[in-house]
C-alpha angles and dihedrals in degrees: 000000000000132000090247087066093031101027110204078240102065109128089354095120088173098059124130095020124122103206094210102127149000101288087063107050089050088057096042080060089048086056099050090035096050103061097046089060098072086065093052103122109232091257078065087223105097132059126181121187105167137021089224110110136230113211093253111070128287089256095068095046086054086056092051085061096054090041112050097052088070091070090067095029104052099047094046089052085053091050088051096266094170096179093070121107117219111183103072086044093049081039094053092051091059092043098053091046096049110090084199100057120088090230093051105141099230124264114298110252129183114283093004125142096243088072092061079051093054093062098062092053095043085057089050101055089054093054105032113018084140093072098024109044111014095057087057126083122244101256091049081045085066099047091051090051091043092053099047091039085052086055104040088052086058136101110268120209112257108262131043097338084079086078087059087074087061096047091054097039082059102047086054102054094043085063095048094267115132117207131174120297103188094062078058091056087050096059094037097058086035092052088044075064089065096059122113100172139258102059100311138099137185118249103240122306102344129058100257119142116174135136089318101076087069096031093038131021090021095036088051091040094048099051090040088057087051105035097031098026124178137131088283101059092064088083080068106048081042101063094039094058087056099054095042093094088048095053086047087062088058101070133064122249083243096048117264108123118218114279114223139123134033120314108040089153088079085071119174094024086104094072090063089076085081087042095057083046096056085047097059088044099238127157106196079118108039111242093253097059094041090053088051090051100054088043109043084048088058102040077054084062090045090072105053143080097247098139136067127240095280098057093264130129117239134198105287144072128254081350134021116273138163097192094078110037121102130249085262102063125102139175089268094044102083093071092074074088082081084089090088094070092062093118089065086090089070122076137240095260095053110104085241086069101016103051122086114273104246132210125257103277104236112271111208112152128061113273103227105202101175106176087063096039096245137146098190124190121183101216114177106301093350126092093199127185140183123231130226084186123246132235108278117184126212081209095059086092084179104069119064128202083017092171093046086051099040108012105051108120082227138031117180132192095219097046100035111206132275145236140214112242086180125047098178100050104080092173096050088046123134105203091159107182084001124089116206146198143225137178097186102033091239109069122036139192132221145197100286113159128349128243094204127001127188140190124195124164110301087351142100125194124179131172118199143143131238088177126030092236095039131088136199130182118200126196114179124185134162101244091190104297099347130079118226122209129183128191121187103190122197105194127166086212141038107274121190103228125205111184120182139202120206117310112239127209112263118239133167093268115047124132122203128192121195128167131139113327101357140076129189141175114188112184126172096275110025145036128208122182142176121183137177114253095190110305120181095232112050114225129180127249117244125183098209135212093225119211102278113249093031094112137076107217100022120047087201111047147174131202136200108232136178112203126195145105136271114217116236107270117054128313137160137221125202118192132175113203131190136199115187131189082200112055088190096049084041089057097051091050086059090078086056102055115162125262115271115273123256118223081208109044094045093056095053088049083063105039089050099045117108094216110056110153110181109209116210141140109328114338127012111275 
């Protein structure tokens, strides 16, 4: 095949563009916006994109397509857009909030997805009435009311959906609607109970933290603080000033943000963290690297597949896939990425816009983030961290692959994670940056929630069970470039063991080298490595073809393994493993492999360290 019959460009819907201004970012959101209107149904209040289901009904997923354009839309009309085309959009409001109308989107019910809908055109109505609700008659004016005030009066789910209220609340006062206070004040004191200082909260009952403290809890604060105002709303402007040096740590000096948690198919939402930022007009991060950030992150997206044939974004990451997306995703879920374009509502002339894009600052030393449990480092083109592993719950029926998305001992920006697309295969398995365990050779069992975490300086510790009888202890710890594990098992029967290091994507080149007790790909771009430091049970190296479609970022992946067995009784196992932007510069690392960890030592480096945070269920104990 040749690029004239399969074009580099091919579902790439950014390519071609820079992303170095304004004028660009606006057209990077045309491109996304102007192939989704030719499925807008005639009422203008429905788009369907797929005919793959989330687990609510298919009118609230038509809803998600009408809604979550708005959060592109609205800010981009504020900022003088002139190529958006309100009418179907004004039309299809009235449409979904009139009972009487074949496109209604159904009454508004507690936790139902048509609550997370209402934000974004409650957003909409502050920034843009004008477009929204005075082109509408009375009587669709009071739909409209009726409908928002149904849904504001609702049950929110407990986490950050409690934010949409406010959005809501604020849309309909700024077109002349009162709502209960009262029910506000509620969800503000109830989200403040989510807190868990500097800068971080927890996302609802259990101790998660992923992409939606920025996109979400930090994104909606921080609009509220600029759009709603009042004394109430610094809090807001406060707390995101403290985690700002935190989010920086997240992305790689040459764009791609950390991949880690549960709804990755929302992509680049993350970016619109800076935006918020530069909305608020803070200057923790000084406009210009700000600016960088957001851009370089973007220009990332602009090189790869993320859209289908028609220009629309499917459920996926870097490529479309189905495999790792949630229950509630649907076709239309994926354009809540449109948060990104949130500093389209400031003009040319702003700093934000108008500063010099500057570089990534140089980023030496660990990032310690312990609210979240994370040990980052910022190698060339990586943002890496190391994972003390978060609650994950067996209940929590909406989240899928939730291990492979919480409970991984690494997460990188460049290699995205992986998941299992076959759980009775323990030879086929994945577990990249995992390591398993299986007594029959068949079925395995992975890190799935801690008993106990720690985080103490430039170390992780984490006690859990893949077995009920079975115990592992994990430290992890940065040794220069490489990242060190060890696991002391203490098992009451033999277990064959796989452990990975970071898939990397397949190409036509790559060279693999795998003998006792190392494994190493090498491609023409990138190295990945794990290697034995010493463990008390020996295991072989394996480069695996891993299952196509597992990973986030490359549809076609390897993965360093080592493969053995532990011996009933304990027994521990000590691994470095490495992951290179450079294979050349990787290869040269691998002569220079850390000392052997010590059980001892490290547990007197935890127990004398001054800063010690357990993570557990809800707050820190």
């Amino acid at each position: 095949m040749t690029d004239t019959i399969f074009p580099e460009t091919l579902f790439k819907p950014w390519a071609g563009n820079q992303m170095k201004g304004r004028a660009d970012v606006e057209a990077a959101l045309k491109a996304l916006v102007e192939p989704v209107e030719q499925y807008r149904s005639a009422g203008g209040a429905r788009i369907r994109l797929d005919a793959h289901a989330a687990h609510f009904d298919q009118a609230s997923a038509d809803m998600e397509g009408y809604s979550r354009l708005l959060w592109g839309l609205a800010p981009a009309e504020v900022g003088g857009a002139t190529w958006i085309d309100w009418a179907p959009i004004a039309r299809g409001l009235a449409s979904g909030c009139d009972p009487a109308h074949p496109e209604y989107w159904g009454d508004p019910f507690d936790r139902s997805q048509r609550l997370v809908e209402l934000a974004a055109i409650g957003f909409a109505l502050r920034l843009v009435p004008e477009r929204l609700w005075v082109p509408l008659s009375a009587a669709e004016q009071r739909n409209v009311a009726a409908y928002l005030l149904k849904g504001h009066a609702c049950e929110y789910s407990d986490n950050n959906w409690k934010f949409f209220r406010l959005l809501v609340s604020m849309g309909l006062r700024h077109v002349g609607v009162d709502c209960d206070r009262d029910l506000d004040d509620q969800y503000r004191r109830e989200l403040d109970a989510f807190y868990l200082g500097d800068g971080w909260y927890h996302d609802g009952d259990t101790r998660r933290a992923d992409h939606y403290i920025p996109f979400a809890f930090h994104f909606y604060g921080l609009i509220l603080a600029v759009l709603d105002g009042g004394d109430w709303t610094k809090r807001y402007r406060e707390r995101a000033r403290l985690i700002a040096g935190d989010m920086a740590r997240w992305f790689a000096d040459d764009g791609p943000a950390l991949c880690f948690g549960r709804s990755m198919t929302y992509r680049f939402a993350i970016a619109g963290f800076f935006g918020a930022m530069a909305l608020a007009g803070d200057e923790e991060i000084p406009f210009g690297q700000q600016k960088g950030y957001f851009l370089r992150h973007l220009r990332w997206w602009a090189k790869h597949p993320f859209a289908a044939r028609d220009g629309v974004m499917p459920v996926g990451y870097a490529y479309p896939n189905l495999i790792m997306s949630e229950p509630y995703n649907s076709a239309q879920s994926p354009y809540w990425a449109l948060k990104a374009f949130l500093p389209l509502m400031l003009p040319a002339d702003h700093p934000f816009w108008a500063s010099d894009e500057d570089a990534c600052p140089k980023r030496s030393a660990i990032s310690t983030q312990p609210h979240i449990g994370f040990l980052i480092a910022n190698p060339p083109g990586d943002a890496i961290a190391l994972s003390s592993g978060q609650h994950t719950s067996a209940e929590n029926t909406f989240i899928r692959f939730a291990p492979e998305k919480y409970a991984k001992f690494a997460y990188s920006a460049r290699y995205g994670f992986s998941v299992e697309n076959d759980l009775w295969r323990f030879d086929n398995s994945v577990l990249e940056s995992m390591i398993g365990f299986s007594d029959d050779g068949v079925h395995f069992r992975v890190r799935e929630t801690n008993e106990e975490a720690l985080v103490a300086d430039n170390l992780l510790y984490a006690r859990w069970r893949p077995f009920a009888e079975v115990s592992v202890e994990t430290w992890l710890y940065w040794d220069g470039d490489f990242q060190v594990r060890l696991h002391r098992i203490d098992t009451p029967r033999p277990l064959a063991t796989i452990e990975g290091g970071f898939a990397v994507g397949r190409d036509a080149g790559e060279v693999c080298k795998q003998d006792a007790g190392r494994a190493v790909v090498a491609t023409t771009s990138d190295l990945s490595a794990i290697l034995d430091l010493g463990s008390t049970s020996p295991r072989e190296g394996r480069c695996h073809i891993a299952a196509p479609n597992t990973n986030l970022v490359s549809a076609k992946t390897l993965v360093p393994q080592l493969r053995g067995t532990v011996p009933a009784g304990v027994s521990t196992l000590a691994v470095a493993v490495l992951a290179q932007a450079d294979a050349g510069e990787g290869a040269r690392k691998l002569s220079r492999l850390p000392r052997s960890p010590d059980v001892e030592a490290l547990r007197r480096r935890l127990s004398e360290t001054g800063t010690r945070v357990t993570l557990m269920r809800g707050r820190p104990l």
